[in-house]
C-alpha positions as CSV (number, residue, x, y, z in Angstrom):
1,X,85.6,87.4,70.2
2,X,87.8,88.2,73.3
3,X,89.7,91.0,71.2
4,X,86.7,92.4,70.0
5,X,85.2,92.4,74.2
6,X,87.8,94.8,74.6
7,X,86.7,96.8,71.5
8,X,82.9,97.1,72.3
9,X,83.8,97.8,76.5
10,X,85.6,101.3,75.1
11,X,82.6,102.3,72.2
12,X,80.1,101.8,75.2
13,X,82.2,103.5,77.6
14,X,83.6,106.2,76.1
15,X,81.6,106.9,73.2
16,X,78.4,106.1,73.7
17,X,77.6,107.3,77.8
18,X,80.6,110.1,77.7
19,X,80.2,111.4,73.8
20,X,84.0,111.2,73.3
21,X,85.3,110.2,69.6
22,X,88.0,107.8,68.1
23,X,89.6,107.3,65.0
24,X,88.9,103.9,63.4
25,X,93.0,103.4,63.1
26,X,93.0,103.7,67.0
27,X,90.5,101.2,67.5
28,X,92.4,98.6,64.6
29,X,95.6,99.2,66.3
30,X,93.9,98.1,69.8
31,X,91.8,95.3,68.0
32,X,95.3,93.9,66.2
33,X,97.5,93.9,69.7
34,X,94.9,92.1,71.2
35,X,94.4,89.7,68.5
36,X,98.3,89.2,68.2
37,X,98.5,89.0,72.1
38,X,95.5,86.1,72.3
39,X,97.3,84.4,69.2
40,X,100.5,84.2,71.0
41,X,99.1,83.2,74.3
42,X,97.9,80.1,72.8
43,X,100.5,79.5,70.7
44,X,98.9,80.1,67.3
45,X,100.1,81.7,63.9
46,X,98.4,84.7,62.9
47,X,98.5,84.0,59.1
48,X,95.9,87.0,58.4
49,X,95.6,90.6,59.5
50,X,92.3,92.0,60.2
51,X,91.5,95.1,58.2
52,X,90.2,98.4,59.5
53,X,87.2,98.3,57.0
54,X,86.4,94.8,58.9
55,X,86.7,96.5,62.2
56,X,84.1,98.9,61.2
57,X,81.6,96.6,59.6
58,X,81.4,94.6,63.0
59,X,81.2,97.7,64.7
60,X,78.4,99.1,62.9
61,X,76.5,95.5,63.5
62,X,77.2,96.2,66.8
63,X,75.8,99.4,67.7
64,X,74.5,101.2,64.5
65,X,71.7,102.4,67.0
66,X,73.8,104.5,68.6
67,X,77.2,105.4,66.8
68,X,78.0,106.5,63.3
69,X,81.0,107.0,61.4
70,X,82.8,110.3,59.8
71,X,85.1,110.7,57.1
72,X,87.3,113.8,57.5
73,X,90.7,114.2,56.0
74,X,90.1,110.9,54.5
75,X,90.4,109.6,58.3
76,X,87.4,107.1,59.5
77,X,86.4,108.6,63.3
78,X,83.5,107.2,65.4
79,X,81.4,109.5,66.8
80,X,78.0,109.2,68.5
81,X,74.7,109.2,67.0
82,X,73.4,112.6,67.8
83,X,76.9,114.3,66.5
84,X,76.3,116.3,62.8
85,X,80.2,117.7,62.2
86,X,83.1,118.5,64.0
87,X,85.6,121.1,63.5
88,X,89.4,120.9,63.0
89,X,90.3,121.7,66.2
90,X,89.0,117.6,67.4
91,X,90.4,115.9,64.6
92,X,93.7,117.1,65.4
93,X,93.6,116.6,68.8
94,X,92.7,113.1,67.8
95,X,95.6,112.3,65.6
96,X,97.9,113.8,68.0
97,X,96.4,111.1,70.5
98,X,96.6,108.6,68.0
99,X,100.2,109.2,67.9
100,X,101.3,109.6,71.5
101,X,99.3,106.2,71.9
102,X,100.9,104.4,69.1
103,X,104.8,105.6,70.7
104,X,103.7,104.2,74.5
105,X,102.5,100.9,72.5
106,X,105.9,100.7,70.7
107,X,107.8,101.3,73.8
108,X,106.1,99.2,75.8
109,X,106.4,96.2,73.4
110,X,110.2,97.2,73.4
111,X,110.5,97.0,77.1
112,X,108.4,93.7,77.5
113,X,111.0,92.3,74.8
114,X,114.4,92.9,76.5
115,X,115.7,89.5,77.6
116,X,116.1,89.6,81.5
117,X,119.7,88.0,83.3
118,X,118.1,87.2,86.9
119,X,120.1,88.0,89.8
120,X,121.8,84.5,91.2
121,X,120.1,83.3,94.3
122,X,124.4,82.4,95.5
123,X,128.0,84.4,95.2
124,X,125.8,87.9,94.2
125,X,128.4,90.9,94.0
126,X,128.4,94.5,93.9
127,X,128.6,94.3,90.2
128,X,125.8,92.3,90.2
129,X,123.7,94.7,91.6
130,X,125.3,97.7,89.7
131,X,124.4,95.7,86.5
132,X,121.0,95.2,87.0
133,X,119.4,92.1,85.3
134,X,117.8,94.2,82.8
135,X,119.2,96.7,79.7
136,X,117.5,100.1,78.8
137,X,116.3,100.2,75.1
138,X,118.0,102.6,73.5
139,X,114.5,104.1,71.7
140,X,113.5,104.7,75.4
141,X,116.6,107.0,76.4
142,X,116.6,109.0,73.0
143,X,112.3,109.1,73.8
144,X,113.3,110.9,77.3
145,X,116.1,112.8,76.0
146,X,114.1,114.4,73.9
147,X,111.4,115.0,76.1
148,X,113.2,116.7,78.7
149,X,116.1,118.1,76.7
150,X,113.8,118.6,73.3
151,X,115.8,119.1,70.3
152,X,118.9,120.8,71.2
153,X,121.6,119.0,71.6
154,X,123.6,120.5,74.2
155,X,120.6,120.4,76.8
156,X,120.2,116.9,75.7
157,X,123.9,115.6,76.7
158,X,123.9,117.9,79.6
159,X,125.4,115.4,82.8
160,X,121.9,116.1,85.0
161,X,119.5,115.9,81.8
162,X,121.1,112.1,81.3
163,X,121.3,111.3,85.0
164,X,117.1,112.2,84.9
165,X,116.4,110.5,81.7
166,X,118.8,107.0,83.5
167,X,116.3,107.6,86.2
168,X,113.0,107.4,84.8
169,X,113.8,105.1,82.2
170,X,114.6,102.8,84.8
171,X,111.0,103.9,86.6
172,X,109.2,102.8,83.6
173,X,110.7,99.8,83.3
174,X,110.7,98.2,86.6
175,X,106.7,99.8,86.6
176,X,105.9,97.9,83.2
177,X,107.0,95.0,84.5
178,X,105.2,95.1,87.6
179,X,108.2,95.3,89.7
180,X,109.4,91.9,88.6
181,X,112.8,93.2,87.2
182,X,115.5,94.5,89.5
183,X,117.1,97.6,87.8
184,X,120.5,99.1,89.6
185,X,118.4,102.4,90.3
186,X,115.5,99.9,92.4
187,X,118.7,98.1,93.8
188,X,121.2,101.1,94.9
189,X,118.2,103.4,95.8
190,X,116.8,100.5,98.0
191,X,119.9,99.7,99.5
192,X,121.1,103.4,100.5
193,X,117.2,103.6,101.9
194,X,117.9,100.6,104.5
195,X,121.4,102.0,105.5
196,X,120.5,106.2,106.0
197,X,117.2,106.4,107.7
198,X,116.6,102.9,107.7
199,X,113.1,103.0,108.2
200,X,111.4,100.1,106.2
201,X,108.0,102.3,106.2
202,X,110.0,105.1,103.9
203,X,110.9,102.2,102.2
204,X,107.8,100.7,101.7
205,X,106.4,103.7,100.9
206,X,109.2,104.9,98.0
207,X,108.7,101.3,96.5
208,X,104.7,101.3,95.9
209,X,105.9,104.6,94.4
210,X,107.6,102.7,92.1
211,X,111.0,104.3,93.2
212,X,112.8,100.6,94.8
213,X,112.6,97.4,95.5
214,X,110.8,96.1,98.5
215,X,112.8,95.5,101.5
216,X,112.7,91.8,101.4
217,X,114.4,92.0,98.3
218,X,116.5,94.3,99.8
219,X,117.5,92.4,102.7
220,X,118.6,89.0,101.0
221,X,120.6,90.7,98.2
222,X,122.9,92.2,101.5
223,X,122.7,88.9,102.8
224,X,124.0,87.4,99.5
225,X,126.6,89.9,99.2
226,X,127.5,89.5,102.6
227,X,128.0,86.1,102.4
228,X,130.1,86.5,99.5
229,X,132.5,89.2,100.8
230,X,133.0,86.9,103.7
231,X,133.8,83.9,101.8
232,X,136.7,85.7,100.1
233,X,140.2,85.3,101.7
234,X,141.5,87.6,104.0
235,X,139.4,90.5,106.0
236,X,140.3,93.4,103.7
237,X,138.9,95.2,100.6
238,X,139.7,93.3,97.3
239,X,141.3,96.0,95.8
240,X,144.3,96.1,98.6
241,X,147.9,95.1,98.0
242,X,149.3,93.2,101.0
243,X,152.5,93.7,100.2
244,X,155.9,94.8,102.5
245,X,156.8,98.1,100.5
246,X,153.0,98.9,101.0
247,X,152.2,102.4,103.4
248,X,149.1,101.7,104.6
249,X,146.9,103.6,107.2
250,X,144.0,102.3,108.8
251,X,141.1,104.1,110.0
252,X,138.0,103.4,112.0
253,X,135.1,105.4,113.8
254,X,131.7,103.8,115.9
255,X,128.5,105.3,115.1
256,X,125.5,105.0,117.4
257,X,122.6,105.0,115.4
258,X,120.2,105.1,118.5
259,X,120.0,106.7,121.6
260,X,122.3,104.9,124.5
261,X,120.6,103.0,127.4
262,X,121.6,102.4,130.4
263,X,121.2,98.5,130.3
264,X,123.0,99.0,127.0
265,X,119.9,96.9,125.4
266,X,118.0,97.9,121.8
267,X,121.3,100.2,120.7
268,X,122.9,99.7,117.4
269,X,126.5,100.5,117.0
270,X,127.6,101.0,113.3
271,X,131.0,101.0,112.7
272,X,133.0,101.9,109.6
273,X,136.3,101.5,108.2
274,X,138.3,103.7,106.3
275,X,141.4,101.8,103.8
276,X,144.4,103.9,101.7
277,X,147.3,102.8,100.2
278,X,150.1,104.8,98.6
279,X,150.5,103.4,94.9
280,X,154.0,103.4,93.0
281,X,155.4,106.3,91.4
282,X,156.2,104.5,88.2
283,X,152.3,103.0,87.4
284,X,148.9,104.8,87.1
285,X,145.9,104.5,89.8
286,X,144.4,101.8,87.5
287,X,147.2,100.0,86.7
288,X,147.7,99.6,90.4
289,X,144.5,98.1,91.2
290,X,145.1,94.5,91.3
291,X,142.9,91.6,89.6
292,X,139.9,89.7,91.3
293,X,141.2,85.6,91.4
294,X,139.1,84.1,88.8
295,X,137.1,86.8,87.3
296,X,137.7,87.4,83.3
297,X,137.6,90.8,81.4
298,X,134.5,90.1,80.0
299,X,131.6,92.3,81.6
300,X,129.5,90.6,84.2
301,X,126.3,89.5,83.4
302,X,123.8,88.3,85.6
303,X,123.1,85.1,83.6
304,X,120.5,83.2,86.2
305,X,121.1,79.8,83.9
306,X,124.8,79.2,84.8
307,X,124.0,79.2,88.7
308,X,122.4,76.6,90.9
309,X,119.0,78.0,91.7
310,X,118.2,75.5,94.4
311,X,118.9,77.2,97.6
312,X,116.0,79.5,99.1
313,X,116.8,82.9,99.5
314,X,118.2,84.3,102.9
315,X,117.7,87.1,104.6
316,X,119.2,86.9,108.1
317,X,122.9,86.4,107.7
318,X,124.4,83.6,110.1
319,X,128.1,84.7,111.2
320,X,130.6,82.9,110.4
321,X,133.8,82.3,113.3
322,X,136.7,83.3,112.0
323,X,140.0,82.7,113.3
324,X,142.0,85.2,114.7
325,X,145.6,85.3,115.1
326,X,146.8,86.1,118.9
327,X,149.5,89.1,118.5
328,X,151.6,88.1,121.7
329,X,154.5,90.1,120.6
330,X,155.6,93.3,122.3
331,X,154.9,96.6,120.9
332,X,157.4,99.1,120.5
333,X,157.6,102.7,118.8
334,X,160.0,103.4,116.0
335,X,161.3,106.5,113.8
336,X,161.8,104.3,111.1
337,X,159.0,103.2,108.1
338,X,159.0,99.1,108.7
């Protein structure tokens, strides 16, 4: 009875007060995903499927005052009362609804199915964030590759056609989920947001749009991360070599992001450091780059299960002292590489 609600809400609506016509197998397809959809809720089997012929007899017992029913191209459509014929034109714009319906149905099913790896609520990474905790169906990027690249193949692998179709795929996805997935577009976007302008009412504003995540999310994944990076040993990137035969140059700049004051009060000073190493002549770049303790070569996952989930999320991030070596020797300049 609830399936069929939904049924005789659109033949009132749309068909009977607007005039507008349906084909019976767009009405069965509605009718079965909301059968299937109460049947699952409740944790039944759905031994039987209900039959479009079935769909119409209730549907007739229902309103036979005011619709009637057409067969043209050996296709049912239901049309109102007062309608005697119709002409090619509407049947064809009604199968070509019929389709475009039945893909959004198929895709959406597809998205609502992909398992989800939550984000840990302790030790959350870059990777982590990069990664996302949900995958992109692969019928969803060929759907947007060949909607904005049609056919052809070379507009289709073109870089900017599959950094567009990454993009919206990732739109739809966090949007039919209500925003309850994190994809890395929601994350990174988010993130770069908070540290350019950071205004929170642009972000605000980009994520009702569907564009990011809000900026409480925001702000405890960098407190997670931040917490994380300052657990690891030693004040330097991970990727660094401390090592003697190492030429290393270090670089560092202050950026006031507001206007100075003369009480020096309400200014924010960002400040940024800039790494680089020479790397051996014998080795490539890669094989350079040294190994994270304790992290495997198998991709990284963000597999919520395997991590406590006890702690509630933080957002302000509590420094922690570190201890600082006094340098009490005497400087002194030199010609020669130490």
């Amino acid at each position: 009875m609830l399936a069929f609600t939904e049924i005789r809400a659109i033949i009132k609506e749309d068909v009977i007060e607007k005039g507008h016509c349906f084909l019976l197998e767009y009405l069965h397809d509605i009718y079965a995903d909301e059968l299937d959809k109460i049947f699952k809720e409740n944790s039944i089997e759905m031994n039987s499927v209900f039959s479009a012929q079935r769909l119409e007899e209730k549907i007739l017992k229902s309103f036979s005052k005011d619709i009637k029913f057409l067969t043209i191209r050996n296709k049912k459509v239901i049309v109102p009362k007062y309608l005697q014929a119709m002409d090619d034109r509407i049947i064809e714009n009604l199968e070509t609804e019929n389709i475009l319906q039945k893909a959004a149905s198929i895709l959406r099913k597809l998205i609502l199915q992909m398992p989800k790896n939550t984000l840990p609520t302790k030790n959350i990474t870059t990777e982590h964030s990069m990664a996302g905790e949900v995958s992109i169906p692969t019928l969803l990027l060929d759907f947007y590759k060949t909607l904005l690249g049609g056919w052809r193949g070379k507009r289709k692998e073109n870089m900017q056609c599959g950094q567009q179709v990454l993009s919206y795929c990732q739109d739809v996805m966090f949007t039919v989920h209500g925003g309850h997935v994190k994809t890395p577009k929601h994350i990174m976007l988010g993130t770069t947001l908070k540290s350019l302008p950071g205004s929170r009412e642009i972000i605000d504003i980009v994520n009702r749009c569907g564009h990011c995540i809000s900026y409480q999310g925001i702000e405890e994944l960098e407190t997670e991360e931040t917490y994380t990076s300052f657990q690891k040993p030693g004040s330097y990137p991970q990727t660094m070599k401390i090592e003697p035969e190492r030429f290393t140059n270090l670089a560092d700049d202050d950026f006031d992001c507001f206007e100075e004051r003369s009480s020096e009060k309400n200014t924010l000073h960002d400040a940024l450091g800039i790494t680089y190493q020479n790397i051996k002549a014998d080795t490539t770049e890669e094989d350079d780059m040294p190994e994270e303790p304790g992290v495997s070569d198998e991709p990284i996952t963000n597999n919520g299960n395997n991590l406590a989930l006890t702690t509630a999320k933080r957002r302000p991030f509590e420094v922690l002292s570190a201890e600082v070596i006094e340098y009490d020797k005497r400087s002194k300049m030199t010609s020669e590489l130490i």
